[in-house]
Each structure stands twice: as structure tokens, then as C-alpha cells.
C-alpha positions as CSV (number, residue, x, y, z in Angstrom):
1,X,-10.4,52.8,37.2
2,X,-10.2,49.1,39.0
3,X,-13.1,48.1,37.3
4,X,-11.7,49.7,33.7
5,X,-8.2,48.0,34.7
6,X,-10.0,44.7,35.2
7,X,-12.4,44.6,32.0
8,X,-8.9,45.2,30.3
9,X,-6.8,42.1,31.8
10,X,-10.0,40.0,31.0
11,X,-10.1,40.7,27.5
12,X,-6.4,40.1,27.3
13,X,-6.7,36.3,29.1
14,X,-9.9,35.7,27.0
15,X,-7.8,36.9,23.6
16,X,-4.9,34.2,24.9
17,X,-7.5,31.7,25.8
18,X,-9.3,31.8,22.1
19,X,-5.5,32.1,20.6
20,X,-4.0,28.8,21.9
21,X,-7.4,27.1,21.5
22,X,-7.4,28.0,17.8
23,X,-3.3,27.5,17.5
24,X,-4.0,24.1,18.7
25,X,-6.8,23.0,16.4
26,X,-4.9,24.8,13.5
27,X,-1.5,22.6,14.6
28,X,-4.2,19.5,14.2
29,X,-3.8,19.5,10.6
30,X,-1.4,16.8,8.8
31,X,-0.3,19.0,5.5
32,X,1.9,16.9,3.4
33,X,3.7,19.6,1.0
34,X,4.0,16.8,-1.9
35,X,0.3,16.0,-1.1
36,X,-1.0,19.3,-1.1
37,X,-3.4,19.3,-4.4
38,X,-4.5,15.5,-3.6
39,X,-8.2,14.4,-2.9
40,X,-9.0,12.4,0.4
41,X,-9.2,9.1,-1.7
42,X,-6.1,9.7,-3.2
43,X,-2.7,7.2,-2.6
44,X,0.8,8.2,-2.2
45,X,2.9,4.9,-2.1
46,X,5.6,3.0,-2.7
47,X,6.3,-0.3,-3.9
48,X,8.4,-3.7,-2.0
49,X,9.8,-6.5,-3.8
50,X,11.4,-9.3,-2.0
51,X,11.4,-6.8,1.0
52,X,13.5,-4.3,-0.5
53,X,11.5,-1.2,-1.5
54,X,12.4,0.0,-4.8
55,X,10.4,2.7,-5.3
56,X,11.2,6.4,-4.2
57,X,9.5,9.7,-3.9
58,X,11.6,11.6,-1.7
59,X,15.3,13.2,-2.1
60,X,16.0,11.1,1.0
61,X,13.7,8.4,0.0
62,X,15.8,8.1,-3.5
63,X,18.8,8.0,-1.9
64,X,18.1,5.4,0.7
65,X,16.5,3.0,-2.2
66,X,19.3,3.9,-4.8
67,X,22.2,2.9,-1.9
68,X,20.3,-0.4,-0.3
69,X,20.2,-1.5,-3.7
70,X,23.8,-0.7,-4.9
71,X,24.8,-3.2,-1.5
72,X,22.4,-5.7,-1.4
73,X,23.9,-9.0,-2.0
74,X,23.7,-10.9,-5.1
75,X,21.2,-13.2,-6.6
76,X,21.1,-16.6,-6.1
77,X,21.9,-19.4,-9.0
78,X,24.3,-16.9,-10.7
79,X,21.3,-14.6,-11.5
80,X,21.9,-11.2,-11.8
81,X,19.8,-7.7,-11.8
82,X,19.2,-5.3,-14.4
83,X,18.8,-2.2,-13.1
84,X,16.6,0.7,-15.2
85,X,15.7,4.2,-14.1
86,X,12.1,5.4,-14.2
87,X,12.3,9.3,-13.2
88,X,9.1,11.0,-13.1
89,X,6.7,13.2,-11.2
90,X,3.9,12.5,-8.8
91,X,2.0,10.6,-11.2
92,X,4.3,7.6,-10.5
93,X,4.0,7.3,-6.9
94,X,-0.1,8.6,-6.5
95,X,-3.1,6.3,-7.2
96,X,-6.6,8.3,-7.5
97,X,-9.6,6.5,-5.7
98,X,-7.3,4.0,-4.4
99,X,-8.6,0.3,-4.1
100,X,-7.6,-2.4,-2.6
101,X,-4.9,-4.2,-4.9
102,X,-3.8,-1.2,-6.5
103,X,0.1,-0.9,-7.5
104,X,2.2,1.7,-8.8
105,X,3.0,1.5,-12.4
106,X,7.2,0.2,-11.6
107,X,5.0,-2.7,-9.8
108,X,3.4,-4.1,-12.9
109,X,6.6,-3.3,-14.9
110,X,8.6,-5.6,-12.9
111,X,5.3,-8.1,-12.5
112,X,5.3,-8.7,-16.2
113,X,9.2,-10.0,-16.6
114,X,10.2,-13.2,-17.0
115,X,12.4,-13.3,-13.7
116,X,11.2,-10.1,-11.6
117,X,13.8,-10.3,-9.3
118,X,16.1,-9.6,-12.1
119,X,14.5,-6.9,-13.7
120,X,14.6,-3.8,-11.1
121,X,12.8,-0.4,-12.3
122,X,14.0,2.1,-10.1
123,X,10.9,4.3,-9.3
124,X,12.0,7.5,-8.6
125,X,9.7,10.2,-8.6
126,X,9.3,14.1,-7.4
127,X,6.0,16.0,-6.9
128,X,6.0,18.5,-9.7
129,X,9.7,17.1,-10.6
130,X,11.6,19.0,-13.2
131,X,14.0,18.2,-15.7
132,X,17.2,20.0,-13.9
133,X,16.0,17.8,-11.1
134,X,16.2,14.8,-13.2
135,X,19.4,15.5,-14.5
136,X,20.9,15.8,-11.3
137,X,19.1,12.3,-10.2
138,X,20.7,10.9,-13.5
139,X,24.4,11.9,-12.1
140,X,23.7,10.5,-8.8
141,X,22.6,7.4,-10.2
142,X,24.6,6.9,-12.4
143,X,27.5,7.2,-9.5
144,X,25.5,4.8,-7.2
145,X,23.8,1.7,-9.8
146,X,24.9,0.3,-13.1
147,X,22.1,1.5,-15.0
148,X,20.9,-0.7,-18.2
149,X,18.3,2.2,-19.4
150,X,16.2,5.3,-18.2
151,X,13.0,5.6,-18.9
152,X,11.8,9.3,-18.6
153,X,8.4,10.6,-17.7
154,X,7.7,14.4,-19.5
155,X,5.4,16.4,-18.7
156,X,4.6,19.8,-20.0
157,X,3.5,22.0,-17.1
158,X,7.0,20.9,-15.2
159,X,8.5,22.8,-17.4
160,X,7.3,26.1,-15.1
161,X,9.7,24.8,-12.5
162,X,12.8,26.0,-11.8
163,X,16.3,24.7,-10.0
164,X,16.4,21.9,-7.3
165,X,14.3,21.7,-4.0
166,X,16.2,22.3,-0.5
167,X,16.5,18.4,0.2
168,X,18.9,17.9,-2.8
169,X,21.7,19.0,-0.2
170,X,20.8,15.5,1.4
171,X,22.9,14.3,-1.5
172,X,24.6,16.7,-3.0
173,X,28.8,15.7,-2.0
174,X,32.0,17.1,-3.8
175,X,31.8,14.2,-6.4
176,X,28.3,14.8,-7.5
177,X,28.9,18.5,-7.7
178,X,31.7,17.6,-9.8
179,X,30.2,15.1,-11.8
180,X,27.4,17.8,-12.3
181,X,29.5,21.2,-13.0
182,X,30.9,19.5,-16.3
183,X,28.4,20.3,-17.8
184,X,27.6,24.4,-18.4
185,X,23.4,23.7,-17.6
186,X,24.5,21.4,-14.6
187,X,26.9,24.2,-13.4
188,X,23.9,27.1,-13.7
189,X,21.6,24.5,-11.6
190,X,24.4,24.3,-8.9
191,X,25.1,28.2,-8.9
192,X,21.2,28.8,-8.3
193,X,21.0,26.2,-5.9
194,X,23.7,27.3,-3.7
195,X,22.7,31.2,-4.0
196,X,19.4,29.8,-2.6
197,X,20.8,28.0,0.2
198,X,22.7,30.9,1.0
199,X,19.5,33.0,1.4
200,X,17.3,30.4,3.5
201,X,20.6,30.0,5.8
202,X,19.7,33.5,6.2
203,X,16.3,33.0,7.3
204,X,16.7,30.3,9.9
205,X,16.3,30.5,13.4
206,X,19.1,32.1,15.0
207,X,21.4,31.9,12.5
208,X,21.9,35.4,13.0
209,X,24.0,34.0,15.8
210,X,26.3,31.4,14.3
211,X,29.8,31.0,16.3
212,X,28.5,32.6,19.8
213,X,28.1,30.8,22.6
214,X,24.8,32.7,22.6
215,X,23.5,30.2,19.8
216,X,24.0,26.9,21.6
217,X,22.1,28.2,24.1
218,X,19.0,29.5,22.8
219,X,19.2,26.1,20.9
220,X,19.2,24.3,24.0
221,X,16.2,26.2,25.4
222,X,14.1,25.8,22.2
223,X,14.6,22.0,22.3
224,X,13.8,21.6,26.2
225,X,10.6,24.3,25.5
226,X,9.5,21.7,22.5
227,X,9.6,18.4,24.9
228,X,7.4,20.6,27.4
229,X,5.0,22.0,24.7
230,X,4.2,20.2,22.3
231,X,3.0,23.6,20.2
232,X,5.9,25.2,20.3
233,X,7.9,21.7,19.4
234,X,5.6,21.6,16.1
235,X,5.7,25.5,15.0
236,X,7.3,24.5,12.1
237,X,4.4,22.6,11.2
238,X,1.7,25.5,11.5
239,X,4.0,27.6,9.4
240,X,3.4,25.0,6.6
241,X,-0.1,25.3,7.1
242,X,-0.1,29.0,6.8
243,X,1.4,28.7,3.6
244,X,-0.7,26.3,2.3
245,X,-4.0,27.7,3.7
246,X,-2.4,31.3,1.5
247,X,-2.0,29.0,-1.4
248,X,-5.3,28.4,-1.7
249,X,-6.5,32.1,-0.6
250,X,-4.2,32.8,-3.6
251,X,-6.0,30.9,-6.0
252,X,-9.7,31.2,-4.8
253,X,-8.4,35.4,-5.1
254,X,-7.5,35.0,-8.7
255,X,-10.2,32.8,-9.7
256,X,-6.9,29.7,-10.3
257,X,-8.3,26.1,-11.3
258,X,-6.9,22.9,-12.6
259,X,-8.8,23.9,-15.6
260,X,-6.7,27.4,-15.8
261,X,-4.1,27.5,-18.6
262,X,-0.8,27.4,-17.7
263,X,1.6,29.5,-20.3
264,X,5.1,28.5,-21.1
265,X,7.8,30.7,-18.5
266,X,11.0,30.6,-21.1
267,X,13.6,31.2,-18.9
268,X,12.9,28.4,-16.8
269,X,11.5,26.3,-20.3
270,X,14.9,27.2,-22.0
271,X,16.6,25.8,-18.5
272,X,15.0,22.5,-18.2
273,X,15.1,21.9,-21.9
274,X,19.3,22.1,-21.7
275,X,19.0,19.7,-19.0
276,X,17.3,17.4,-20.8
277,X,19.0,17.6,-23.5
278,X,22.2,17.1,-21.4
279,X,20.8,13.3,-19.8
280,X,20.5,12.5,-23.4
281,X,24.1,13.4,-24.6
282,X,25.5,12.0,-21.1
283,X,23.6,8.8,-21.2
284,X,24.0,8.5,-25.0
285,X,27.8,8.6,-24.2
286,X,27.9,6.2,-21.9
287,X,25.4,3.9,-24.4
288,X,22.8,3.4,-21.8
289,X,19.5,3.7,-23.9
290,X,16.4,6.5,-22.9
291,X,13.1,6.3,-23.1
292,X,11.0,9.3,-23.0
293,X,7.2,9.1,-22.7
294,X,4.7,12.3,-22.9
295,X,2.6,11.6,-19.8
296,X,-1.2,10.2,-19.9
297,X,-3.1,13.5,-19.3
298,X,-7.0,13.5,-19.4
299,X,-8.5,14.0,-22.6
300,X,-12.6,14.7,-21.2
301,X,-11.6,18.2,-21.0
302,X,-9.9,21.0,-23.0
303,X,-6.4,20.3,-21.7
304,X,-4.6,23.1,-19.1
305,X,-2.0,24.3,-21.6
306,X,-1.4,26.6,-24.4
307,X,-2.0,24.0,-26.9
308,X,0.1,25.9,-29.7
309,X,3.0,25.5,-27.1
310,X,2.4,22.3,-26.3
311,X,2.8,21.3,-29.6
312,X,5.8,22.6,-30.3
313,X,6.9,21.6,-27.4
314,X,6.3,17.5,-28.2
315,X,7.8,18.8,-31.7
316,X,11.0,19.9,-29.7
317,X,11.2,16.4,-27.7
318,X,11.3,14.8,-31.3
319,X,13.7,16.2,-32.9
320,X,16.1,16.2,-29.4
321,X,15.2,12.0,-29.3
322,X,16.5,11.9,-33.0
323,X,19.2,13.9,-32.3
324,X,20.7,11.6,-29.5
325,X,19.2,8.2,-30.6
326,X,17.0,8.2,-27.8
327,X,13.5,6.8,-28.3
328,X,10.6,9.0,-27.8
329,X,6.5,7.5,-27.2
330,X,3.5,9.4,-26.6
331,X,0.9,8.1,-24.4
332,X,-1.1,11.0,-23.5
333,X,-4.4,9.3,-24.6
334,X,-3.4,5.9,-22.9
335,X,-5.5,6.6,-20.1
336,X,-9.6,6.1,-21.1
337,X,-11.5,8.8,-19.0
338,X,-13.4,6.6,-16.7
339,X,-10.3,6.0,-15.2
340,X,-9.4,9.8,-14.4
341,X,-10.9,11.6,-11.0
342,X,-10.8,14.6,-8.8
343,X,-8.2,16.4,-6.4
344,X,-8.6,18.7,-3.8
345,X,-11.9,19.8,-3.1
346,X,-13.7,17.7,-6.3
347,X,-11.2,19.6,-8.7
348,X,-10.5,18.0,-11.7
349,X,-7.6,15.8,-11.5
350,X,-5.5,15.8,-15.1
351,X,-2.0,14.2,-13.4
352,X,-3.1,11.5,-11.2
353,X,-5.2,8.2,-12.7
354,X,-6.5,5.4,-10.9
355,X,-5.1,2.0,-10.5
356,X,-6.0,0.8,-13.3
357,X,-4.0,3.9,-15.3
358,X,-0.8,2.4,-14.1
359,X,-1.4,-1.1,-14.8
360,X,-2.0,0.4,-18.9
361,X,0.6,2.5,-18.2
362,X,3.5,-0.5,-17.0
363,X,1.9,-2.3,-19.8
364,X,2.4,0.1,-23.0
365,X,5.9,0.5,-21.7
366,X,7.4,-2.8,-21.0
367,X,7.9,-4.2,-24.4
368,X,10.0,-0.9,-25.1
369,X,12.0,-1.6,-22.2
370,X,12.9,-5.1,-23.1
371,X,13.7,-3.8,-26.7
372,X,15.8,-0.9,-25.4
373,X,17.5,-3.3,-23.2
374,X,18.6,-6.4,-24.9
């Protein structure tokens, strides 16, 4: 019986030994959420002019550029800014197969003006950003920066998304809610948003406890536990990498690539398209001019979409940029193929182009900009 007894507590240390070994070289892994489909060479960055970074693609990232540049003090010799939007998704802050000298495309924009220090393009950018997101961005700009135009990245397989990420509460006061809820898409975004919350308040540690004493102290013990061990301080951490190790299980299971077509959801289509169409009459009210540009997307291979839908869809965008006097430019082919690479694992990359992609990019656009804006 002793030596059964024994053999027993033996396995159970050896099972904790090999379980803390394996939590700790699991915790090892740095898994960036917005990074999560990028290859090693790949660059997420942002861009500095004059020491004031002016580039964003964060919620909290956003806000601290869009607030350092509503206070920072004027221009010298009577000089003064001209601020323009650039909302878009990843592809504006990520360079594939970075090189040395590389810039984002808002870099080369602002290179090519006459005075850059007047000429400001606001990069702001989301991974996998949405137009209900964008509209939001638009109302909180618009509160924060005399805006002189927006120009507006679209891109098809966004369209899948649906409401705002968690960090919009970062920004999210009474005034912007207000500014929002007048109009009936921007009220819809903030009901889902907040029904949301609501549910992952639900799911937090010991929220099952809020307005006991109770609370304060198992909050207390969890913080002192994390400055002893460092595992437990970082669990947080290993739960993102969970998920993102059962993202990929997910789509080795079902056979998903970057190759796989993605089909139109209309709910969340119809959704986004109201909220585009809402910047437009919003910021064709207020007679700040919009520029919307169909993304570069590589053309080497059959393209990830439902090309009937697609088509209809850059149909749709038309007859919306006619409808509000907004101009509309498709550069989907701007980008030659040599410039194009690979994501995670050697997939085929369709979003994110090398360096020389956004120099094209900054150049195709910047003579709409200054027409737009004079």
C-alpha cells in the first residue's frame, strides 16, 4: 500500500513539474492580437514628424495622437496646419519584408508637400477596421481637430466585421455618445456595443463580487500573488495564446487559407454600409471633402472574394460617392506583384505590401488630396 501510495504522489509532483515547465515556455510567447496573421519580416509602425508622432493604430494610440495634436502650439512665421484624416486598416500601419528606410504611406504623403509641417495626415488605422468603427473615429475627430478632408481606405473583406472593439470605451464620453446616437446607424453601433460590455463585465474576474468587501480583497491578493509569480501576474497573456493557438487549430481543421473565399455576411454588410454612408452625409454637411480609395490588393492570384459581390459592391461605393459629392478612386492594381509577400507561416499575404507599395500608394493619392483641399 506505501509503495502504491508513493508511485501515486510521484506521478502527481512529476504531472506539476511537466505542467509549470510547459506553462512557462507557453507564457514565453509575445502574441500581439493586431499582429496575429503577420510574417516574421513583417513591420508594424508608426510614423514621427518634428517629434510629434502622427500616426496611430491603436484606440488609445488614436487618441493620444488626435489630443497632442489638437494642443500643440502653433507654427512659427504665422504658418499654420492643415489637418486631413486617413482612416484605414492594417495596411496603413504594416510594411511586409521591412527594409531599412521603409515609411508608412502618411510618411510619404506629408514628405511630398510643399511645407510638411503644415500638411498633417492623421494616420489612423485599426487591424481589420470596419466602417462603424470609422464612423465613430470620424465623430471623435471631428470633436478633437479641425479636419480639412478624410481620406478613406475600403476594403471589401472588412465588411464581415461587426460593431466596435472593447478599447473604444477608452474614448467613448457622454459627448461622443451623443454626437454618435443622432444618427439611427450610430445609435444601433452604441446599443451593441454597450450590450457587449455588459456581457464581458460579466465575465471578469470577480465581478461576481462587485460592492463586497470580499472583492477588494481577493483584488489585493491577486496583485501581491502577480509581483511574487511572475506566471500568475501574466495569465492574461497565456489565455491570448490559447485563443490564438485555437485560431489556427480552427483553420488548419477546416482546411481556412488566405486563398479561401470570403462571402459577403449581410447583416453586418448592410450595417457598415449605413455607416459609411452616414461619414459621407455628416462630413458633406459640414463641407469637409472625402476621399475613398478601394485598397491595393494583389492581383498574382485569383482574389479571396466572391467576385460577383465584389463587384457590386465597388458599384455600391459609386453610386454612394455621387450621391454625397464625395470622390471615389480605385487603386486595387496600384501595387505590381513583385512588391506583395507572405504572412504567417509563408501564407500569401493580399493586405500588406512592402515599402515600396506605400511610397506608390502616398504618391497616387497626394495630388487628390491637394485638389480636394484647396
Amino acid at each position: 500500500m506505501k509503495t502504491t501510495g508513493s508511485n501515486a504522489l510521484l506521478r502527481l509532483v512529476l504531472a506539476a513539474v511537466i505542467a509549470l515547465v510547459s506553462l512557462y515556455a507557453y507564457s514565453r510567447k509575445d502574441i500581439r492580437a493586431e499582429d496575429l496573421v503577420l510574417g516574421k519580416g513583417n513591420f508594424h509602425g508608426f510614423e514621427t514628424w518634428s517629434g510629434l508622432v502622427f500616426t496611430g493604430s491603436s484606440v488609445e494610440r488614436i487618441s493620444s495622437v488626435v489630443k497632442r495634436h489638437a494642443a500643440a502650439p502653433p507654427l512659427p512665421d504665422a504658418k499654420s496646419r492643415q489637418f486631413m484624416a486617413w482612416f484605414g486598416n492594417s495596411q496603413l500601419h504594416d510594411i511586409n519584408q521591412f527594409k531599412e528606410g521603409d515609411h508608412l504611406a502618411p510618411y510619404w504623403l506629408r514628405q511630398m508637400a510643399s511645407c510638411p509641417d503644415c500638411l498633417v495626415p492623421l494616420g489612423l488605422s485599426l487591424p481589420n477596421a470596419n466602417f462603424q468603427e470609422f464612423f465613430l473615429l470620424s465623430q471623435f475627430l471631428s470633436r478633437n481637430v479641425p479636419i480639412r478632408a478624410l481620406l478613406l481606405e475600403v476594403v471589401f473583406d472588412d465588411l464581415r466585421e461587426d460593431g466596435l472593439r472593447d478599447d473604444f470605451s477608452q474614448i467613448l464620453s457622454a459627448e461622443l455618445r451623443g454626437d454618435v446616437g443622432r444618427f439611427p446607424v450610430g445609435q444601433e453601433i452604441l446599443d451593441l456595443f454597450d450590450s457587449q460590455s455588459n456581457k464581458s463585465a460579466g465575465t471578469q474576474e470577480n465581478s461576481g463580487l462587485d460592492g463586497f468587501f470580499q472583492q477588494r480583497i481577493e483584488e489585493a491578493l491577486t496583485k501581491e500573488l502577480g509581483s511574487i509569480w511572475p506566471l500568475w501576474k501574466y495569465r492574461s497573456q497565456l489565455r491570448g495564446s490559447l485563443l490564438t493557438d485555437l485560431y489556427w487549430l480552427r483553420n488548419w481543421a477546416l482546411n481556412i487559407k488566405p486563398t479561401t473565399i470570403r462571402k459577403m455576411i449581410k447583416p453586418r454588410y448592410d450595417k457598415n454600409m449605413l455607416a459609411l454612408e452616414a461619414i459621407l452625409s455628416d462630413f458633406g454637411r459640414k463641407g469637409i471633402p472625402v476621399v475613398m480609395y478601394v485598397a491595393p490588393i494583389r492581383q498574382d492570384h485569383p482574389l479571396p472574394y466572391d467576385v460577383i459581390q465584389y463587384n457590386q459592391w465597388k458599384e455600391e461605393l459609386e453610386t454612394l460617392a455621387v450621391s454625397y459629392s464625395a470622390k471615389l478612386v480605385n487603386l486595387e492594381k496600384l501595387v505590381p506583384n513583385q512588391m506583395w509577400g507572405t504572412s504567417h507561416e509563408d501564407n500569401l499575404d493580399f493586405m500588406h505590401f512592402q515599402g515600396g507599395g506605400h511610397k506608390l500608394l502616398a504618391e497616387a493619392l497626394f495630388p487628390i488630396v491637394l485638389g480636394v483641399m484647396k
